[in-house]
N, C-alpha and C positions, 0 to 999 in steps of 0.2 A: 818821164817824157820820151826818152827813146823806145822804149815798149811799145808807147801808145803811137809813136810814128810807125814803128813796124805792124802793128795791128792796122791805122786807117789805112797806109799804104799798099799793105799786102804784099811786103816783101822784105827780106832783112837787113836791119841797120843794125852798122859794124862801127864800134869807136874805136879809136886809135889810142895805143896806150899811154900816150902823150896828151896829157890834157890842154894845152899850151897850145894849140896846133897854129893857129894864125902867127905867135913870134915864131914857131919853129920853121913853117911857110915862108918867110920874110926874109928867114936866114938860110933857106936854101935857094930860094929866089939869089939874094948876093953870093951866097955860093957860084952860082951858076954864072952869074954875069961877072966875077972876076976870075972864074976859070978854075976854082975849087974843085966843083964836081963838074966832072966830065958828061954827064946825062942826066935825064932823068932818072932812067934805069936806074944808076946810081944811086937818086936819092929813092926809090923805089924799093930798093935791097934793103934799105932803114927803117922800114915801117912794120909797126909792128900790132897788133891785132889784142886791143885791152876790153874786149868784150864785144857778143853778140848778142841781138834780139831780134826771135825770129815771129813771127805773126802765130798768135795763138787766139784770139778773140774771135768769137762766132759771127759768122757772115752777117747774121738777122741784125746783130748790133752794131757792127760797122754800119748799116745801111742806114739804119737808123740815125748813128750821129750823124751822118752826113747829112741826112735828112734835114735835121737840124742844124746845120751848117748852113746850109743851102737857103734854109729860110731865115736865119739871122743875118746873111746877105743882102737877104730881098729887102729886111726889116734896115738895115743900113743905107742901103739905095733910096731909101724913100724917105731918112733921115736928109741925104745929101740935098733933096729937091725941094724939101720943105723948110731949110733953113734959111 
């Protein structure tokens, strides 16, 4: 799944090597509001980089699934009208 966001995208996604990341979010969120950590910055020096995926799929093909995107949109839109 992260691959194929970096391929329609066209740019790279980075996970974090913390799989967890909304509890770990939450608990620096209370960090911060009880004065734990002093900044962002702070919790910024914590993160750490558990994999990349950089766009490697041929333009023709991205275009294409968007293509088909695009009209499974259209194909939904006219679901909503006709229900």
């Amino acid at each position: 799944l992260m691959q194929f966001q970096a391929d329609i995208l066209g740019v790279p996604v980075v996970r974090s090597e913390v799989q967890e990341t909304t509890a770990l979010g939450a608990a620096y969120l209370a960090g911060l509001a009880t004065g734990f950590w002093k900044s962002q910055r702070e919790i910024s020096s914590h993160w750490r980089e558990g994999g990349r995926f950089n766009p490697s799929m041929p333009a023709s093909t991205v275009e294409s699934l968007r293509g088909r995107w695009k009209a499974a949109v259209e194909r939904a839109k006219a679901w909503e009208q006709s229900g």
